[in-house]
C-alpha positions as CSV (number, residue, x, y, z in Angstrom):
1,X,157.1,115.3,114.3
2,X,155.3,111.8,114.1
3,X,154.6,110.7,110.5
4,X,155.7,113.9,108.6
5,X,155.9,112.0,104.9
6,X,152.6,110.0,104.9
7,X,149.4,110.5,104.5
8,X,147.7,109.4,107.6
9,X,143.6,108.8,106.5
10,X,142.1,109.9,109.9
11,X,142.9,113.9,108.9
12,X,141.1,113.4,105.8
13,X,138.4,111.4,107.6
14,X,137.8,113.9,110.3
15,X,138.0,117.0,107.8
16,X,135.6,115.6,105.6
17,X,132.9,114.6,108.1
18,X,133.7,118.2,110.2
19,X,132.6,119.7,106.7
20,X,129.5,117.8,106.2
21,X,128.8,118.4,110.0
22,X,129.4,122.0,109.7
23,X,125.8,122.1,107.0
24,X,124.3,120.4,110.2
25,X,124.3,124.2,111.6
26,X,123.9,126.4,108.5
27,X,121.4,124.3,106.8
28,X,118.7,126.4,110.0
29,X,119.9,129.0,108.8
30,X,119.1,128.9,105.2
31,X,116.3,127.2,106.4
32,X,115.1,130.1,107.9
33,X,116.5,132.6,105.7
34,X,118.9,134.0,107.8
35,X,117.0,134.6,111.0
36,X,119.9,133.3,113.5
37,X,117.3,133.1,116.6
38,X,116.7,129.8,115.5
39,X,120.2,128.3,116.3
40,X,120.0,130.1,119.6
41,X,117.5,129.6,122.6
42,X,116.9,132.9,123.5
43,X,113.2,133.0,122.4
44,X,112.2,130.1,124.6
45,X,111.3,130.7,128.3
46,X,110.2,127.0,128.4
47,X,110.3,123.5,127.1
48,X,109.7,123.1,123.0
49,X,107.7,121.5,120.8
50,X,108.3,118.5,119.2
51,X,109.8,120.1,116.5
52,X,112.0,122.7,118.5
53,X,113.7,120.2,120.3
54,X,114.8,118.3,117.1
55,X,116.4,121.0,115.8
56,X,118.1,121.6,119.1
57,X,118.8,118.0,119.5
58,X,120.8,118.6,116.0
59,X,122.1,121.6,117.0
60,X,123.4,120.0,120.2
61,X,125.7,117.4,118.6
62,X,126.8,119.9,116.0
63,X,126.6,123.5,116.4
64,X,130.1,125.1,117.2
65,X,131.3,121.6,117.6
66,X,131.9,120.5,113.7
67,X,132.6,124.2,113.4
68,X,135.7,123.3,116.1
69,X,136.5,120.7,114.3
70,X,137.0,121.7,111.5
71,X,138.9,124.4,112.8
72,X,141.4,122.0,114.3
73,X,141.9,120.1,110.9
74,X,142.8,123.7,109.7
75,X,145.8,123.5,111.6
76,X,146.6,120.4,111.0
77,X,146.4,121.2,108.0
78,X,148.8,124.1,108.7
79,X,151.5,121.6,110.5
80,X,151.5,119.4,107.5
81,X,152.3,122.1,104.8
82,X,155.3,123.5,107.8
83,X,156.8,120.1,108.0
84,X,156.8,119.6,104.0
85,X,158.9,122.7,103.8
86,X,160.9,122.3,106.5
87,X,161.8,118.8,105.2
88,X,162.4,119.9,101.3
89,X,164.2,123.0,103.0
90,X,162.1,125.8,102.0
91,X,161.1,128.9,103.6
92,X,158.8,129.2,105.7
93,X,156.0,130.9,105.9
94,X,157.2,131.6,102.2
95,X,155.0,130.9,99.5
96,X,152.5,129.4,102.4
97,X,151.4,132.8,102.1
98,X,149.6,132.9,99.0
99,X,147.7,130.0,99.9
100,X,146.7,131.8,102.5
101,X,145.2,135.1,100.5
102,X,143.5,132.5,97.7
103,X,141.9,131.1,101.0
104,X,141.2,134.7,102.0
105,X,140.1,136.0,98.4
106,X,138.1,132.8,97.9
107,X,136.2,133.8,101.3
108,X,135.2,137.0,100.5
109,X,133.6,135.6,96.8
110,X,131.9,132.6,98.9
111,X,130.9,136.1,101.4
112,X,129.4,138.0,98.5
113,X,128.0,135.8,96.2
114,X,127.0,132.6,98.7
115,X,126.5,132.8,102.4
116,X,126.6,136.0,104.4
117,X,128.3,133.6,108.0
118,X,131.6,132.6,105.6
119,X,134.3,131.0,107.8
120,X,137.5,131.1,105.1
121,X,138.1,134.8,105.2
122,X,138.7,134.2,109.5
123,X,140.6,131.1,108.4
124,X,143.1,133.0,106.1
125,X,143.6,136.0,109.1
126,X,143.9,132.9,111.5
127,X,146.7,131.1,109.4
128,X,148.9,133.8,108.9
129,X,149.1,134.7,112.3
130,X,149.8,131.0,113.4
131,X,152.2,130.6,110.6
132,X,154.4,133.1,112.2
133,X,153.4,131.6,116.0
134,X,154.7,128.4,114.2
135,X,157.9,129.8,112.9
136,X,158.7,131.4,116.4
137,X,159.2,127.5,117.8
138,X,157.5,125.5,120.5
139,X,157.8,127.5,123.3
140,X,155.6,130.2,121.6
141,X,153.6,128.0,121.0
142,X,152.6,126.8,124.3
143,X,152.8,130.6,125.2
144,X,150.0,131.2,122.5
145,X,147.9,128.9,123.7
146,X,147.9,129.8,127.3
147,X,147.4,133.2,126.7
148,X,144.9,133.3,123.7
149,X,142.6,130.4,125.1
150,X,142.8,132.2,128.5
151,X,142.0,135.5,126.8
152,X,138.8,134.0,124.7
153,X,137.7,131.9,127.9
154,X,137.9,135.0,129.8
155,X,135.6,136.8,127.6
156,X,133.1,134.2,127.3
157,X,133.0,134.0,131.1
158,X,132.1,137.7,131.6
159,X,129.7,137.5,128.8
160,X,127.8,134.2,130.6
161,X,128.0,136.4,134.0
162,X,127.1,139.2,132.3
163,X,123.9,137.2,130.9
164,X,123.8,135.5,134.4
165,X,123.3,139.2,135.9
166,X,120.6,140.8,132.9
167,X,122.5,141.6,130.4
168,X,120.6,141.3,127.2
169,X,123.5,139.0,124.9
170,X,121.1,137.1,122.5
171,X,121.1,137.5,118.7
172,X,118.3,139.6,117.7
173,X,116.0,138.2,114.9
174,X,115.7,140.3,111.7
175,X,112.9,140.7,109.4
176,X,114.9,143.1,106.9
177,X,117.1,140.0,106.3
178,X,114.5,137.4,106.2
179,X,112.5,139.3,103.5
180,X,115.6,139.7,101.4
181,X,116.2,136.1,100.8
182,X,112.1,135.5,101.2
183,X,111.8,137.8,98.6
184,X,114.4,139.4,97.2
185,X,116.4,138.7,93.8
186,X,120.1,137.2,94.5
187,X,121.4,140.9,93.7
188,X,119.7,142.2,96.4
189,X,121.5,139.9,98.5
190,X,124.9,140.2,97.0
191,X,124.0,144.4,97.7
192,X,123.0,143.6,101.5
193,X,126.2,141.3,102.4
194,X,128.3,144.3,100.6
195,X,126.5,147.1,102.5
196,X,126.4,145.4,105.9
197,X,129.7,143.8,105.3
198,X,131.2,145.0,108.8
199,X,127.7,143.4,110.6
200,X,128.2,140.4,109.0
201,X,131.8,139.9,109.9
202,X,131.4,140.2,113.4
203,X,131.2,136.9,114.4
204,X,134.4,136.2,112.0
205,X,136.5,138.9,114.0
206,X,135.3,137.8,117.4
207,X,136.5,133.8,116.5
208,X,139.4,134.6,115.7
209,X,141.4,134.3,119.6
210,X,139.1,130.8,119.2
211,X,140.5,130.2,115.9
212,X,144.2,130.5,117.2
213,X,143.5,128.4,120.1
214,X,142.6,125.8,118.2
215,X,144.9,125.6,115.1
216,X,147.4,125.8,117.8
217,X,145.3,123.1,119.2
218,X,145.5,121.1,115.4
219,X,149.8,121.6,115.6
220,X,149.9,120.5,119.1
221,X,147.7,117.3,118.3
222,X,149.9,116.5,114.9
223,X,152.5,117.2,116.7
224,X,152.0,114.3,119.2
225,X,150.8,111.7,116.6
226,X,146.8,111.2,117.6
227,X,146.6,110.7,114.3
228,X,148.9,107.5,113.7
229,X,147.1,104.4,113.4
230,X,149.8,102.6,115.6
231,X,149.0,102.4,119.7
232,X,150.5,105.5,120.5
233,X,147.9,107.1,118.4
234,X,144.9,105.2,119.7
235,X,146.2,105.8,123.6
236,X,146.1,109.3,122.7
237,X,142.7,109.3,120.7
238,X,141.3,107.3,123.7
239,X,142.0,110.2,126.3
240,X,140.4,112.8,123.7
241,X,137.1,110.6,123.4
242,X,136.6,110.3,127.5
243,X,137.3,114.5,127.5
244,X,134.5,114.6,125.4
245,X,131.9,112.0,127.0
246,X,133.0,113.5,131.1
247,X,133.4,117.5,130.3
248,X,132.1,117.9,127.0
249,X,128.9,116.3,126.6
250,X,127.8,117.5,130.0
251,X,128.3,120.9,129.7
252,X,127.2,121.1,126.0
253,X,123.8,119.9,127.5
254,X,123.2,123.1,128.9
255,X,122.3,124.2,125.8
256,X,118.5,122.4,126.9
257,X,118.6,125.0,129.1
258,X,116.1,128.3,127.2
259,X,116.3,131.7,127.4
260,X,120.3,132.3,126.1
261,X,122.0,132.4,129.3
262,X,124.5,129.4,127.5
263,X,124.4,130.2,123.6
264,X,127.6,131.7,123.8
265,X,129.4,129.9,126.7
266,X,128.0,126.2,124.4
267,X,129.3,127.8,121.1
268,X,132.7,129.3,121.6
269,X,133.8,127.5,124.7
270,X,132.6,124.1,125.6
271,X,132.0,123.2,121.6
272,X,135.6,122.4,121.4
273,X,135.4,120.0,124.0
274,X,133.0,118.0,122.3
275,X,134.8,118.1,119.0
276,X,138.1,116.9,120.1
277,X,135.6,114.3,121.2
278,X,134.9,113.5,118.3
279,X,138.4,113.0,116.8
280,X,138.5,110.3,119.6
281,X,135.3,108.7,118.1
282,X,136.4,108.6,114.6
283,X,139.0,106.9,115.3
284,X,137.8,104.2,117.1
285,X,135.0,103.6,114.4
286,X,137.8,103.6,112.2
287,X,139.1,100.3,113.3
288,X,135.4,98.8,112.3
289,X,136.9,97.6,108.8
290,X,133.5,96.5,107.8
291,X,132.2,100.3,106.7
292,X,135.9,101.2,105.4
293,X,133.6,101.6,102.2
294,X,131.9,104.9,104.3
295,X,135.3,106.2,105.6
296,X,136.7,106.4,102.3
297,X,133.8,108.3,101.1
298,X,134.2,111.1,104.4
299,X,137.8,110.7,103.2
300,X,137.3,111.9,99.6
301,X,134.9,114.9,101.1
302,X,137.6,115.9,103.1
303,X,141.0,115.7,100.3
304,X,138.2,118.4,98.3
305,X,137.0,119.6,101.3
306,X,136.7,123.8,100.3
307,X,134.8,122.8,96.9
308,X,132.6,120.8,99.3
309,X,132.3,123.5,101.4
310,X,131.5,125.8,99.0
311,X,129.1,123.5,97.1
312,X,126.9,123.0,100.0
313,X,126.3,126.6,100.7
314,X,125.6,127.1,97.1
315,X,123.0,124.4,96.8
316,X,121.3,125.7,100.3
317,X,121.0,129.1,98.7
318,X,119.2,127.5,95.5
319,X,116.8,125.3,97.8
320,X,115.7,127.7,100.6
321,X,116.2,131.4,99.4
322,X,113.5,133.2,97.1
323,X,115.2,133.3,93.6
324,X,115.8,129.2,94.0
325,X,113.4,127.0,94.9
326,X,112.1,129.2,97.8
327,X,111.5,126.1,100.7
328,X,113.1,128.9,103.1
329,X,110.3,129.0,106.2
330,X,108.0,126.6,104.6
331,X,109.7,123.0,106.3
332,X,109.5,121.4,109.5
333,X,112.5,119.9,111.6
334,X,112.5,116.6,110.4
335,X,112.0,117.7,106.7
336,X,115.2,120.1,106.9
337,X,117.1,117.4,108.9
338,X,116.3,115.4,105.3
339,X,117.3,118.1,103.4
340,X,121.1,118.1,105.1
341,X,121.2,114.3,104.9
342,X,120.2,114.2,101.3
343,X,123.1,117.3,100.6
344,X,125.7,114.9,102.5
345,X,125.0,112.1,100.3
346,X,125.3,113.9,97.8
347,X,128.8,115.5,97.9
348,X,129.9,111.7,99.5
349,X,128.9,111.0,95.6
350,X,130.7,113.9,93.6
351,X,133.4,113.9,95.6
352,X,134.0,110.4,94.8
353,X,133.7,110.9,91.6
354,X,135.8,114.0,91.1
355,X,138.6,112.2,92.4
356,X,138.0,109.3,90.5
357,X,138.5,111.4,87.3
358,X,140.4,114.1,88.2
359,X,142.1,113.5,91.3
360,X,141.1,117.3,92.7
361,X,138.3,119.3,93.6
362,X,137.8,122.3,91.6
363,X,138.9,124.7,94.1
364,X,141.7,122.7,94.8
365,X,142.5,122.2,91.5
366,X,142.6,126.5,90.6
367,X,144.0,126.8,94.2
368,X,146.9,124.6,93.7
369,X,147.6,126.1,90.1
370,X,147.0,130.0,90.9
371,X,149.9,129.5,93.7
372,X,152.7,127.5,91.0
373,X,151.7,130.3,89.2
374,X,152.7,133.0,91.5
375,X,155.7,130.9,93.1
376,X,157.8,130.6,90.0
377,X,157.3,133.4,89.1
């Protein structure tokens, strides 16, 4: 275990710029109030417009792939808290475990009140099954990985030759949903998430072997120091960025190709590719000193990175959806592609800020407390 008592930068780096990237794909879809057709490219039988294709030149660097991410840095995340128990000799999972139900409780409040597609509640069933994986040593974790990632890849597979073959797979669009947040008061909403909870967590149950794979993914990776800034590290990163240019980016471009046949297979299996990728690219832009200024700023998103998360959704909901400013339907590629840029900016600023003043992010800040709380008592 490489590093165990410092901080290395990178994590928080890469966990603050999979957050902002992960707005990149949810900003369409308060954009379009919910209709998920347009992340998808299922209702295309031929090339796009202009404006299609920017969104799905967006959604080809991002979708599923800062989702990944992000997903990784989870279990990094993960590693970190098992070696700072390990080393001050505590339990483990232990008192992990309530950080894990805050995350879980949390999610179902950002689920009810916020954003219908909330990833903390999978996060939370994901962690405390890894935790245990964890506990059980290294060789169930290579045994984890093999079999989960061969079980998810396996599904994917016969879904794509299932598509392949006729099967209709694609997301259906839904008007019910897009009139709600068109038109509807934010009750409404919070009584349509509640009443279609078990539709909405679909995707969040289906992720979950994915999820697995790639906290397992996040150990793994912490565990062999790609995150050291030394030459190990960099040697490491290096063969991460080439699996992304030479398998990733290749078959993430099939995305270009309409009519659905590769939503899923681009999403849930070749996305990952593409974001360990990126964990290769961040850390060679790392080393350009001259815009440390920036990477501290992705940094500070990423040491607050659930009140970031939460904020984001919270200000899509007031700029797109009826009761807020009601721009849901009514903007063009380009002017949504603004939209997440400005949003970014923004949370570069207050998180800067926050931890200027305050050192923690709100959530962190309640998070952090509500479990002392509960562990002495």
């Amino acid at each position: 275990m490489m590093q165990a008592h410092q901080r290395l930068p990178l994590i928080d780096i890469l966990r603050g710029f999979a957050v902002l990237g992960t707005l990149g794909t949810n900003i369409w879809i308060f954009a379009y109030l919910g209709d998920l057709t347009y992340i998808t490219t299922s209702n295309y039988s031929g090339w796009w417009s202009f404006d299609d294709f920017l969104r799905m030149l967006v959604l080809f660097f991002v979708n599923g792939k800062l989702l990944g991410l992000l997903t990784i840095m989870f279990g990094v995340g993960l590693e970190l808290k098992y070696q700072q128990f390990i080393r001050k000799g505590y339990a483990w999972p232990g008192v992990y475990i309530w950080t894990i139900l805050f995350l879980f409780v949390e999610g179902f409040i950002h689920f009810t009140l916020v954003m219908e597609y909330d990833i903390l509640m999978s996060y939370a069933v994901t962690a405390i099954i890894v935790a245990f994986i964890v506990k059980a040593g290294d060789k169930a974790i290579h045994r984890a990985l093999y079999l989960v990632g061969g079980f998810h890849a396996l599904i994917i597979l016969l879904i794509l030759v299932s598509v392949l073959l006729g099967a209709n797979m694609s997301l259906p669009g839904n008007d019910l949903i897009v009139s709600i947040y068109q038109h509807g008061t934010w009750f409404e909403q919070i009584h349509n998430r509640l009443t279609n909870f078990w539709f909405f967590r679909t995707e969040a149950i289906f992720i979950i072997p994915m999820n697995i794979f790639l906290f397992l993914m996040g150990v793994k990776l912490m565990r062999t120091g790609v995150f050291s800034q030394n030459e190990h590290g960099r040697h490491m990163r290096k063969k991460l960025f080439a699996i992304g240019v030479y398998i990733g980016v290749p078959l993430n471009l099939l995305i270009f190709i309409p009519g659905g046949a590769f939503d899923f297979p681009v999403r849930y299996l070749f996305a990952p590719l593409l974001s360990i990728g990126y964990i290769g690219m961040l850390g060679k832009m790392l080393e350009y000193k001259k815009a440390d200024w920036l990477w501290q700023r992705f940094g500070e998103v990423g040491k607050m990175s659930l009140s970031c998360y939460v904020l984001q959704n919270v200000l899509s909901s007031i700029i797109f959806y009826g009761w807020g400013f009601g721009l849901g339907g009514k903007l063009s590629s380009f002017e949504i592609i603004v939209v997440w840029m400005t949003l970014s900016l923004f949370q570069l600023f207050i998180a800067h800020i926050c931890l200027k003043h305050f050192h923690y992010g709100p959530l962190e800040w309640l998070r952090k407390h509500a479990v002392q709380a509960v562990a002495h008592k």
